[in-house]
C-alpha positions in Angstrom: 0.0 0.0 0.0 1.5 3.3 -0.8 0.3 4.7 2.7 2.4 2.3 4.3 5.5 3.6 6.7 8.5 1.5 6.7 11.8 0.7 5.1 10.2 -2.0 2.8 7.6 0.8 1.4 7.1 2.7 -1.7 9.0 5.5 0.4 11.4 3.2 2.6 14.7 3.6 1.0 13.6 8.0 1.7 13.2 7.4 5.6 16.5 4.9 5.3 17.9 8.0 4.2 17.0 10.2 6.9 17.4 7.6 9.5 21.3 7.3 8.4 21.5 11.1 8.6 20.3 11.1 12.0 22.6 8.7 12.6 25.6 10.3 11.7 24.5 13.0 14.7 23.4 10.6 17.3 26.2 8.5 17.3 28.6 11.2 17.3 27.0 12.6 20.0 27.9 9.3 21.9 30.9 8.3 20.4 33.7 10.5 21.8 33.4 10.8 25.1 34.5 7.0 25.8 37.8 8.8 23.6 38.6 11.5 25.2 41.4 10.0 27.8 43.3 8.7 24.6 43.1 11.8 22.7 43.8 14.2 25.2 46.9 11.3 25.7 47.5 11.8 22.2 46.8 15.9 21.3 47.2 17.3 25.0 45.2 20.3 25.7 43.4 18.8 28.7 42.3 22.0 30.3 40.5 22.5 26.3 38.6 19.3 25.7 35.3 20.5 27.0 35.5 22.3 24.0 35.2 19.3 21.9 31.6 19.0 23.1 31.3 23.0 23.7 31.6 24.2 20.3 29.7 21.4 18.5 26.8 22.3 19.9 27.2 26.0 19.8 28.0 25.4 16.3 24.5 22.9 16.1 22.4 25.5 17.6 23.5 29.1 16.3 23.3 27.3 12.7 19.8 25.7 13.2 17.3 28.3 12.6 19.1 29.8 9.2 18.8 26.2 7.7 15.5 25.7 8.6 14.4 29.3 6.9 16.8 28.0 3.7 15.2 24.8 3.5 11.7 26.9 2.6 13.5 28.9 0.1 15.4 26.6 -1.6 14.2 22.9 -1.1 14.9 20.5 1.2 17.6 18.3 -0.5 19.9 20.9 -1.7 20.4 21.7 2.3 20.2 18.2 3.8 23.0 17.7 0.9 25.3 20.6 2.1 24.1 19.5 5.9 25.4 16.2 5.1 28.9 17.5 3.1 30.1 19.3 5.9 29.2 16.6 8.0 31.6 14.3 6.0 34.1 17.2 5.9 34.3 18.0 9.2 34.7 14.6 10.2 37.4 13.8 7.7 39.1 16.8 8.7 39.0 15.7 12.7 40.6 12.5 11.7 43.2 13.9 10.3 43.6 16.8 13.4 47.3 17.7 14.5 46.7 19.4 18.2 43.8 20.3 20.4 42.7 23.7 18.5 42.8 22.0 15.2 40.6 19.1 16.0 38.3 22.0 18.1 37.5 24.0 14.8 37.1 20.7 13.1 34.6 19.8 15.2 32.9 22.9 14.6 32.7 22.2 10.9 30.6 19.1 12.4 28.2 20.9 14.2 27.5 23.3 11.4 26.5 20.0 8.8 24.7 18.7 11.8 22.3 21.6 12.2 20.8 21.5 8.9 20.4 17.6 9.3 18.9 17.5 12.1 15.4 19.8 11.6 15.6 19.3 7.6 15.2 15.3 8.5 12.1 15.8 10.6 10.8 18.5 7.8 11.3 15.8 4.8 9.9 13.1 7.0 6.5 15.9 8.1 6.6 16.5 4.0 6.5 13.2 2.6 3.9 11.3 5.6 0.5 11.9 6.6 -0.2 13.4 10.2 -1.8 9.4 11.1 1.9 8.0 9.4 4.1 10.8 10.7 4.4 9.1 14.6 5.6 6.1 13.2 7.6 7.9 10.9 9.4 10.1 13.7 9.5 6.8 15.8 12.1 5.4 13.3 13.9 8.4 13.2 13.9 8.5 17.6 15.0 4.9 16.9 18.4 5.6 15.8 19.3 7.1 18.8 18.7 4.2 20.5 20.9 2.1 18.9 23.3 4.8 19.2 23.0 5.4 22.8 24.8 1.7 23.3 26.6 1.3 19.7 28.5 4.7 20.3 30.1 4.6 23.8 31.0 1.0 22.9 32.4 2.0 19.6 34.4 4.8 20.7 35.8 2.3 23.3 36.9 0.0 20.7 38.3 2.3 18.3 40.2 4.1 21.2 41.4 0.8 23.0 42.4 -1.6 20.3 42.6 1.0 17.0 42.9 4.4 16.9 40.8 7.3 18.3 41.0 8.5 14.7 38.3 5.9 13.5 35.7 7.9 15.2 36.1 10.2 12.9 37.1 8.2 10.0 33.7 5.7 10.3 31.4 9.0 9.7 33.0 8.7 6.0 31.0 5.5 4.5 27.9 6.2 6.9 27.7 9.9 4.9 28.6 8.5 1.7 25.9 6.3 2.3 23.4 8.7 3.0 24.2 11.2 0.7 23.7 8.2 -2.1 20.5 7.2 -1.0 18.9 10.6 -0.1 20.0 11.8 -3.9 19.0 8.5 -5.9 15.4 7.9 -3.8 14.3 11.5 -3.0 12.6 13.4 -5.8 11.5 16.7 -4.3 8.1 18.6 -6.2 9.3 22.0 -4.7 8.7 25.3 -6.2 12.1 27.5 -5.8 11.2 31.3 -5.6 14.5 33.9 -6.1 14.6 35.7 -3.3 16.6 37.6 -1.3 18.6 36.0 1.2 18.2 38.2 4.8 21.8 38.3 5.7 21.9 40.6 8.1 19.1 38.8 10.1 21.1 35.0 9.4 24.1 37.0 11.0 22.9 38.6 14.1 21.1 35.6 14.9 23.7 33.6 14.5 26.0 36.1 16.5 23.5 36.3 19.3 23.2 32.7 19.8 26.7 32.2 19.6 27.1 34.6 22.7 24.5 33.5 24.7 24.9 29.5 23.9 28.4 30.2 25.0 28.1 32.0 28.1 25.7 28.8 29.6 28.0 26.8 28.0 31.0 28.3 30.0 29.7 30.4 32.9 30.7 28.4 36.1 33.1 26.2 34.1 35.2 28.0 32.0 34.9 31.5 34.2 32.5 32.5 37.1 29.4 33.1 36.4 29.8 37.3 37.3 33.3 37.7 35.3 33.6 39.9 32.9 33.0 37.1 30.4 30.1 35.9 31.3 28.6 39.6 31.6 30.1 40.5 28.3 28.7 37.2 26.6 25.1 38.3 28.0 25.5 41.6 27.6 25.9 41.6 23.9 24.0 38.6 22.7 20.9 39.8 24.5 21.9 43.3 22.9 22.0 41.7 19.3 18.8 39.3 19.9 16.9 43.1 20.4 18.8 43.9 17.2 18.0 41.2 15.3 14.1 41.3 16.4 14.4 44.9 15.2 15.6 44.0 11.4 13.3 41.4 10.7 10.9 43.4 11.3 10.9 45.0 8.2 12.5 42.7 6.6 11.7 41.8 3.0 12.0 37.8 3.6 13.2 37.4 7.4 14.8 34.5 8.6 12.8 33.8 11.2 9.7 35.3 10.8 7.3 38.0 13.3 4.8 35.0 12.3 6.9 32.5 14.6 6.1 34.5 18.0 2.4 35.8 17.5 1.6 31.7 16.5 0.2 30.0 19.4 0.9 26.4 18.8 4.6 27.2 17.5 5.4 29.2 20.9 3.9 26.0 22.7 5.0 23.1 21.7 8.3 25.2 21.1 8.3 25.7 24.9 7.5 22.2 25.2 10.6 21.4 23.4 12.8 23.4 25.2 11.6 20.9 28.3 12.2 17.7 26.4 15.8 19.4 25.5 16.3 20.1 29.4 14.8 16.8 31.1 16.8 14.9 28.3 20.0 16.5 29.1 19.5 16.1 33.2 19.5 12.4 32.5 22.5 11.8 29.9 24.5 13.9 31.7 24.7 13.0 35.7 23.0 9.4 35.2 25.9 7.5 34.1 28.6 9.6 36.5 25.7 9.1 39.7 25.7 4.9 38.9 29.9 4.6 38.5 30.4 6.8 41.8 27.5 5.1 43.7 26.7 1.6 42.5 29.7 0.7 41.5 28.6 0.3 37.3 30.8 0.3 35.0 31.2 3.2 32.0 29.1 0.8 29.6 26.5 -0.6 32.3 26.5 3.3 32.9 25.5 4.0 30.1 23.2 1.1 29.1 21.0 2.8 32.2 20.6 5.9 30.3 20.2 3.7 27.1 17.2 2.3 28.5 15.6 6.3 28.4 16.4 6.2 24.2 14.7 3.2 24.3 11.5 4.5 25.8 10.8 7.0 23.7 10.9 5.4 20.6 8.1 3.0 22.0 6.1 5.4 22.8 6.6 7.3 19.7 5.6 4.9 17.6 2.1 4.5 20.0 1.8 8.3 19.7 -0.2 8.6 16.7 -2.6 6.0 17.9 -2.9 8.5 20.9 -3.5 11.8 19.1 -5.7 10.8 16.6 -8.1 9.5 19.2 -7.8 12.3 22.3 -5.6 15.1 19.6 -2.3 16.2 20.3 -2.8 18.4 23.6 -3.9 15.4 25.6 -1.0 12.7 24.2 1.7 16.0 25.1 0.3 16.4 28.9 0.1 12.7 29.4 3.5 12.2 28.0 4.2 15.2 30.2 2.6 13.8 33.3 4.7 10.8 32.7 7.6 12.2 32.8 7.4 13.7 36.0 6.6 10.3 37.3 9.9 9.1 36.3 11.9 12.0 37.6 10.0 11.3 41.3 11.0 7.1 41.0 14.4 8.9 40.2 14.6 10.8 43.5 12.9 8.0 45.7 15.6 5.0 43.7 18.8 7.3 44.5 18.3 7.0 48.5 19.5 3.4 47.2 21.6 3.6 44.3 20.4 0.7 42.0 21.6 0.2 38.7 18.0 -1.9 37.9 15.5 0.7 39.2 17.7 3.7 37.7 17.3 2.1 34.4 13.2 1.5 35.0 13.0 5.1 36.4 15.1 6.5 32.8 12.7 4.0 30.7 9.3 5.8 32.1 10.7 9.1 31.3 11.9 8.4 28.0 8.5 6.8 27.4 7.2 10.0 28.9 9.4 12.3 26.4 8.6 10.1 23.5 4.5 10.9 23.9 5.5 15.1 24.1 8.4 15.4 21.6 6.5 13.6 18.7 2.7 15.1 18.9 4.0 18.8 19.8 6.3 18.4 16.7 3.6 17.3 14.2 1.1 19.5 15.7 3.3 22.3 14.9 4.0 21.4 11.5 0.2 20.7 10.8 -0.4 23.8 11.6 1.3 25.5 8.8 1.5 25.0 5.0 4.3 23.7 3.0 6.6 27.0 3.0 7.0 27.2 6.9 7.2 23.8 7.6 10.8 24.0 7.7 11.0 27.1 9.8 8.2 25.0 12.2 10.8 22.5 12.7 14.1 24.5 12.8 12.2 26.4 15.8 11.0 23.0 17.8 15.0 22.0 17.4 16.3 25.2 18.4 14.0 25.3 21.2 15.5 21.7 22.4 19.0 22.9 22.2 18.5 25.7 24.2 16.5 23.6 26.8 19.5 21.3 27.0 22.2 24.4 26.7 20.7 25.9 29.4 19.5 22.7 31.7 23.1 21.7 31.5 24.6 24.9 32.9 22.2 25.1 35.9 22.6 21.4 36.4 25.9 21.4 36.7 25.7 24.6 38.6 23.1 23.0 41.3 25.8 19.4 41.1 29.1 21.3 41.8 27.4 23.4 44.9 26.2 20.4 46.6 29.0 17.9 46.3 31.6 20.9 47.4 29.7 21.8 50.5 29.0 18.4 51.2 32.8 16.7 50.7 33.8 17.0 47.4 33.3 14.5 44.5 36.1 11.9 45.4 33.6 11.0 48.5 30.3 8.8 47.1 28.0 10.2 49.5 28.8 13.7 48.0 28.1 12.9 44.3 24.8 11.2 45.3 23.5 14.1 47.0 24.6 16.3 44.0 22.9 13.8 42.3 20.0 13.7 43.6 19.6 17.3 43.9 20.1 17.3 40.1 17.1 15.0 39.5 15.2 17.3 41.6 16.1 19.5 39.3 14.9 17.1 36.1 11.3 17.0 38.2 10.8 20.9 38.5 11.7 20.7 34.5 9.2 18.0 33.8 6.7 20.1 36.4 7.1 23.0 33.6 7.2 20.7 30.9 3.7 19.2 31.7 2.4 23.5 32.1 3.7 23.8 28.6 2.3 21.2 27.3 -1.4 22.6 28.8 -1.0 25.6 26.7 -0.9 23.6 23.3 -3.6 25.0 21.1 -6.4 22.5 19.7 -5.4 21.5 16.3 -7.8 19.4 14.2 -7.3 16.9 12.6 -8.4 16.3 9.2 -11.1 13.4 7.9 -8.1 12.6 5.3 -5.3 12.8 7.7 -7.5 10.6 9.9 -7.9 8.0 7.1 
């Protein structure tokens, strides 16, 4: 049946595709830290390789929102193409890195292919799928992060054990070749290109302001104190340019991001709701696996199969989603996902009393399941609320939103973590890391507390009898 979603439909070698470019970004996400000993053994720079992480996302983020707007100018295959080329040449570049800084910008490079990936993915997959096949569709494209979640730490351990740290980089190379095959033989895009002009100025100051702000959470508290000169400069001037940049697009001819955007109440929404999955999701990745190897004992893989077991929640769910929303619509599927969510953060708080490497994993499962029934309704809703033309800014917004939620969660997580475990013996002492621990997952509930408010304010948005069929 040509409604049919799966790699052995009419359009399963497209969402094969787009499951492979999503790979490229999940597993690298994964991949290096295992590394990072052996490289830092290899390129020094140890006080620098924060950065490594650091700038990939700032890259990812500040670059998300201008692909978005020039996937609706131009098409979406000419800028998942470039997304995936500097994917490949960033990566090839890294392998071949000579000293911290180098391998630093390199990985820059990455971040910049992997923020047109990542929303112009989602936008092919809303184009080409019904709102009844788009869940299932988005639940393939969750899935990859799943298998990366467990493939990528234990990958990175490999290559950096028994190879060389160098075939991190070096295994991107087939997987984008790959990709970039499949995507240009099997997708065949009907998109009207209008010549417009590009809104530079906008693309810039946007770009600028993120940059600053990304970076000052990024580094405030780790890389300087939160009231240097840095950190107030970094604020200073980003929030300056943001007023700037609000300023321009106002009259401008074809703005990057769009007045539209803000006055839209479903886009602000679920793009609030977003920014919770972004900082729930990060809460748990982050201090899970370090809480478990201080506590309990686990090892760095067991570790991390405990946080595994959240990317396998959420694809479950996701794939359950659309039977959810086209029965109760997507406000109700987002606030039980929501509601679930906070369930898992509580079992999180009540299991680290007793660090358990079990229960922590059953407590990360229930969120993820939670995260999997908001992230995939808000996103569709969003998109089925425009036409065609802003569907790509729709889902540039909903990813920005995510990165900021898990920019900033990270920053006042690890702000709230450091406090505790100082004042309370310092990290080489277990008891201290599982009280900054826990107060970190007290943290992840408050976030899911929002999350579920957000997830209130989502609009009604019908469904059509066709979309239903």
């Amino acid at each position: 049946m040509a409604n049919q979603v799966g790699l052995r439909s009419e359009r399963g070698p497209i969402l094969l595709s787009l499951m492979l470019s999503s790979f490229l970004i999940a597993i690298d996400s994964t991949i290096l830290a295992t590394a990072v000993p052996t490289i830092v053994a290899d390129l020094g720079g140890f006080a620098q390789f924060p950065w490594l992480f650091s700038v990939y996302l700032l890259a990812q983020a500040a670059s998300v929102p201008v692909y978005a707007k020039l996937c609706d100018t131009f098409g979406r295959k000419p800028i998942m193409v470039l997304g995936i080329l500097l994917f490949l040449a960033g990566s090839i570049a890294a392998a071949l890195a000579w000293s911290m800084p180098a391998l630093i910008v390199f990985r820059a490079v990455q971040g910049l292919g992997a923020g047109a990936i990542t929303p112009v993915s989602m936008t092919i997959a809303g184009d080409i799928y019904t709102v009844r096949e788009r869940a299932t569709a988005q639940a393939y494209l969750a899935s990859v992060w799943a298998i990366s979640s467990v493939a990528g730490p234990t990958l990175g351990g490999i290559f950096a054990q028994f190879l060389s740290w160098r075939w991190i980089f070096w295994v991107n190379v087939p997987l984008s070749l790959l990709a970039l095959f499949m995507l240009w033989r099997s997708y065949h895009e009907s998109f009207e290109r209008h010549r417009q002009r590009i809104d530079v100025t906008g693309a810039a100051l946007l770009t600028a302001s993120l940059v600053l702000l990304v970076l000052g959470v990024l580094e405030g508290g780790q890389g300087w104190a939160w009231n240097s000169w840095q950190s107030i400069g970094c604020f200073a001037v980003g929030a300056g340019l943001l007023v700037v940049f609000a300023l321009v697009e106002r009259r401008a001819a074809d703005p990057v991001l769009a007045p539209w955007v803000f006055s839209s109440r479903v886009v602000v929404t679920t793009s609030l709701a977003a920014l919770g999955v972004g900082a729930v999701l990060i809460g748990l990745t982050s201090f899970v696996p370090t809480f478990l190897e201080s506590t309990a004992g686990a090892s760095p893989l067991l570790a991390g199969l405990a946080v595994a077991a959240l990317s396998l929640g959420w694809p479950i769910s996701g794939s359950l989603a659309g039977r959810f929303y086209l029965r109760i619509g997507f406000r109700a599927t987002a606030i039980i996902g929501s509601m679930l969510a906070v369930v898992g953060a509580v079992l999180l708080i009540a299991f680290a009393a007793s660090p358990s490497l079990v229960l922590t994993a059953v407590a990360c499962f229930v969120v993820g399941l939670g995260l999997g029934l908001v992230a995939n309704p808000s996103l569709i809703a969003a998109q089925s609320s425009v036409d065609l033309r802003r569907r790509g800014v729709v889902s540039g917004t909903s990813m920005l939103a995510r990165s900021v939620g898990s920019s900033v969660g990270v920053a006042v997580y690890g702000a709230i973590a450091n406090a505790v475990i100082a004042t309370s013996g310092g990290p080489q002492h277990p008891a201290a890391v599982q009280a900054g621990s826990t107060a970190v997952f007290i943290g992840v509930a408050v976030s899911a507390v929002l999350l579920v408010a957000c997830t209130v304010l989502i609009p009604h948005v019908p469904i059509s009898d066709e979309d239903r069929a």
